[in-house]
C-alpha positions as CSV (number, residue, x, y, z in Angstrom):
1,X,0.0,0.0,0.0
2,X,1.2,3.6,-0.6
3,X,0.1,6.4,1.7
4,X,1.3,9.5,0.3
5,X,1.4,11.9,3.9
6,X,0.9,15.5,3.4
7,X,2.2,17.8,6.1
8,X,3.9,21.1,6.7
9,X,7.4,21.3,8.2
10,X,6.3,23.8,10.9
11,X,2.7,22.4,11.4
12,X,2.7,20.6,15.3
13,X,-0.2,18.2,14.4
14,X,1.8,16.9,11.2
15,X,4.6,16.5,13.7
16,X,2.1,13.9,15.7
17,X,0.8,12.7,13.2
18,X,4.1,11.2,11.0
19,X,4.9,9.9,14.5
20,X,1.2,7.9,15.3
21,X,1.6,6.8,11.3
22,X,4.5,5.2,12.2
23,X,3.3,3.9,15.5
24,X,0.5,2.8,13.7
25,X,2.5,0.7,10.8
26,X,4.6,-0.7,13.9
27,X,1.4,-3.2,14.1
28,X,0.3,-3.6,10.4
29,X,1.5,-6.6,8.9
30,X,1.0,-5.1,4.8
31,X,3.9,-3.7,2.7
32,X,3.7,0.0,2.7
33,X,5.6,2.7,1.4
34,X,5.1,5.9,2.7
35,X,5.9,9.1,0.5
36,X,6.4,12.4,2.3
37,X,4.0,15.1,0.2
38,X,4.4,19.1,0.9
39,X,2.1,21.8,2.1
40,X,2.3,25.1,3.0
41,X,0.2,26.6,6.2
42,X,1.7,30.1,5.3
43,X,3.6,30.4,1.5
44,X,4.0,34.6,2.5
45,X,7.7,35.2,2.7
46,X,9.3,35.5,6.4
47,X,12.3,38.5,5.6
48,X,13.6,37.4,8.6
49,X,13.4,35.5,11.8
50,X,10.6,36.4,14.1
51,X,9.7,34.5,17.5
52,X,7.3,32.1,16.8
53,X,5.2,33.2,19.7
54,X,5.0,36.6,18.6
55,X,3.7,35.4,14.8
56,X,1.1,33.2,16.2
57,X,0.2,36.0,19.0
58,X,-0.3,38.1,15.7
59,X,-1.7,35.9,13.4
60,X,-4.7,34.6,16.3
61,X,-5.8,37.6,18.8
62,X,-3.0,38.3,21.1
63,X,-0.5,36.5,23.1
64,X,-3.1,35.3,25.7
65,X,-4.3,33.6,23.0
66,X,-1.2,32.5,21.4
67,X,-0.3,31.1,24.7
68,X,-3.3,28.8,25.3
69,X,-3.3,27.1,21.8
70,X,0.2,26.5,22.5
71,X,0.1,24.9,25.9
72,X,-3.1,22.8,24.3
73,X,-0.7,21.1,21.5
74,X,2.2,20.7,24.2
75,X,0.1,18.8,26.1
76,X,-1.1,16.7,23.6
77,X,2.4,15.8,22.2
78,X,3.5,14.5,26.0
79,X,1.2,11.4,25.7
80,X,3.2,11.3,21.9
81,X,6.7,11.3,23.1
82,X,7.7,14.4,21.9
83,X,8.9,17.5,23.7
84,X,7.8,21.1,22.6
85,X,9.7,24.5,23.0
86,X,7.5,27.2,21.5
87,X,9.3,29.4,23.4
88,X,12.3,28.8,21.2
89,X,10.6,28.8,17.6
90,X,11.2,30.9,15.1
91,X,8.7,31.5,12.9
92,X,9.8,30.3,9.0
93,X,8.8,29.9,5.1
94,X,9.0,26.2,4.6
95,X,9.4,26.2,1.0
96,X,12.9,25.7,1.5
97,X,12.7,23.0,3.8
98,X,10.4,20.9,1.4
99,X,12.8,21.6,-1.2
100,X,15.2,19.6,1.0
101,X,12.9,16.7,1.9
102,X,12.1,16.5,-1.6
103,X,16.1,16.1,-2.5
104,X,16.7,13.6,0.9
105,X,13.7,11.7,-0.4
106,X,15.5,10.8,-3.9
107,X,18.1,9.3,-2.0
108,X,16.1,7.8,0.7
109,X,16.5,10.3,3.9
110,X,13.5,11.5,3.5
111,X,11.9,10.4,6.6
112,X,14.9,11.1,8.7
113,X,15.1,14.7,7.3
114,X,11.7,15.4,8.4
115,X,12.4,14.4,11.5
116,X,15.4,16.5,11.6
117,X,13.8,19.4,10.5
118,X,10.1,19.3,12.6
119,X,13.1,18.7,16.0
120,X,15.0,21.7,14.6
121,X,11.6,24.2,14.2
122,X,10.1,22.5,17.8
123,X,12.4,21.8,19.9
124,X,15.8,23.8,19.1
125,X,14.5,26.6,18.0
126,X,16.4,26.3,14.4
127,X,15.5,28.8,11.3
128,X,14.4,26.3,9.2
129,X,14.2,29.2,6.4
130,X,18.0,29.5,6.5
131,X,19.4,27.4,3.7
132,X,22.5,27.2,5.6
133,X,20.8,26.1,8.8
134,X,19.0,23.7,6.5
135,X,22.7,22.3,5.2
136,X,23.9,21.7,9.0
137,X,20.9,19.4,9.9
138,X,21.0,17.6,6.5
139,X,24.7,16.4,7.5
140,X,23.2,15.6,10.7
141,X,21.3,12.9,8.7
142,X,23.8,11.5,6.6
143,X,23.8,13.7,3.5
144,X,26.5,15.8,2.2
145,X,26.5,19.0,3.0
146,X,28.5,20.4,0.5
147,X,26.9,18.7,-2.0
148,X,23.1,20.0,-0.3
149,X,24.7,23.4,-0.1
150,X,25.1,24.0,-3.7
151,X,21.6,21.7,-4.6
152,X,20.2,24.7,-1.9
153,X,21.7,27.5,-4.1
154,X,20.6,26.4,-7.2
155,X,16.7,26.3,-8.1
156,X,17.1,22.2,-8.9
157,X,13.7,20.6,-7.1
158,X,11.7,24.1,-6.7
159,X,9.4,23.3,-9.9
160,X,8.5,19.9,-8.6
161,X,8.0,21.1,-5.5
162,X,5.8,23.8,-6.5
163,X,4.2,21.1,-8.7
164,X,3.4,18.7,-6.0
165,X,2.3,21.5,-3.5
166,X,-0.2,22.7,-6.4
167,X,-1.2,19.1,-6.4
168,X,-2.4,19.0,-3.2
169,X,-4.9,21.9,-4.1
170,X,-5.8,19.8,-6.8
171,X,-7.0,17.4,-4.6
172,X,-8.7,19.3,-2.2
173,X,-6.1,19.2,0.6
174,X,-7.2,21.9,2.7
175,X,-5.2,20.7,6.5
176,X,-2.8,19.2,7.6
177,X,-1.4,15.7,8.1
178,X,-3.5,14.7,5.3
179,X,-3.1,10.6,5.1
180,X,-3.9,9.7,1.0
181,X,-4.3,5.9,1.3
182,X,-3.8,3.8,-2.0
183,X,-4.2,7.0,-3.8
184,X,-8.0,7.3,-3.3
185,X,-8.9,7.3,0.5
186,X,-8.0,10.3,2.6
187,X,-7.5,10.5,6.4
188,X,-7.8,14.1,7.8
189,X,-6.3,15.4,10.8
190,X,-3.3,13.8,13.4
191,X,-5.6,10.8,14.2
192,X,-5.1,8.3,17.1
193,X,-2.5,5.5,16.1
194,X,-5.7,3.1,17.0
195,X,-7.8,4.9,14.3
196,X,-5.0,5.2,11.5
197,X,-4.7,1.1,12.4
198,X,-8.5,0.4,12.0
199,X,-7.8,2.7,8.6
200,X,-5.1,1.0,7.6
201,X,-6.9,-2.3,8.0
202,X,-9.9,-1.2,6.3
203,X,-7.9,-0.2,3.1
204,X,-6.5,-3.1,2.6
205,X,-9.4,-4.8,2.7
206,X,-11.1,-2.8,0.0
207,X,-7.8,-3.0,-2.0
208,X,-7.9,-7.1,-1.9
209,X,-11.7,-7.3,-2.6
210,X,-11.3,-4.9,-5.8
């Protein structure tokens, strides 16, 4: 089966989510390949770094505000495994950062690179818009990062990434984790690994009585 998973470098649902996906495979006996697909939140440019509390404080009423949807996800991501530090974010363009998933999924980082990059924005507080910041972490992975410097610096991947991200349009993708299963059955939102295991049982089904 092929799940094609779209999600949003700086989105902290599509960080839960890729992690219950993979909990969720962790008990599914089927072959699956999994292919990471991009999506933007926010495509407007970031000039420079801003503290991702103060962008959210703008972008959603105030920083009372700010601060309660924050301490919502953080709690939710606990029971996950994963540790939060909005306090440290800084708020980022992404198209960048897909162009580099895109390039570490040709030659099969491309899970570990999101990884590396969703820890970076989360918990360390990296610029994930700064290609050079983006070099560092893809060394960090295995890559070169020579060789992902000058792939950075050049525009090689930014028409299939702009093609894949108009893609998701295409198909209606509206939020993030989206979960396309055999190319024809979506799953919406960072569902429970239970309910992306029932899903993923259910699929397969379909797909052997076709």
């Amino acid at each position: 089966m092929e799940i094609d998973l779209y999600a949003d470098v700086v989105c902290p649902w599509c960080y839960i989510g890729k992690r219950r996906l993979e909990q969720a495979l962790e008990s599914f006996d089927g072959k699956v390949t999994v292919r990471l697909r991009p999506f933007q939140l926010d495509p407007s440019p970031v000039p420079e770094p801003v503290p991702m509390m103060e962008a959210l404080g703008a972008k959603f009423g105030g920083p009372q505000r700010a601060r309660q949807m924050v301490d919502h996800v953080t709690g939710v991501v606990a029971a996950t495994g994963l540790d939060y530090r909005y306090d440290r974010a800084v708020a980022a363009n992404t198209f960048e950062a897909h162009r580099l998933v895109w390039f570490a999924e040709q030659r099969g980082f491309g899970s570990p690179m999101m990884d590396a990059l969703q820890r970076a924005h989360f918990v360390d507080g990296a610029d994930i818009g700064s290609r050079s910041a983006l070099a560092g972490l893809a060394a960090g992975v295995g890559l070169d990062e020579t060789e992902v410097r000058e792939w950075l610096d050049s525009d090689a991947g930014t028409s299939e990434v702009r093609a894949e991200l108009a893609e998701a349009h295409a198909l209606g993708v509206t939020s993030v984790p989206t979960y396309v299963l055999a190319g024809k059955y979506a799953v919406v939102g960072a569902q429970e690994t239970e309910t992306l295991i029932q899903a993923l049982a259910e699929v397969a089904r379909l797909e052997a009585s076709a």
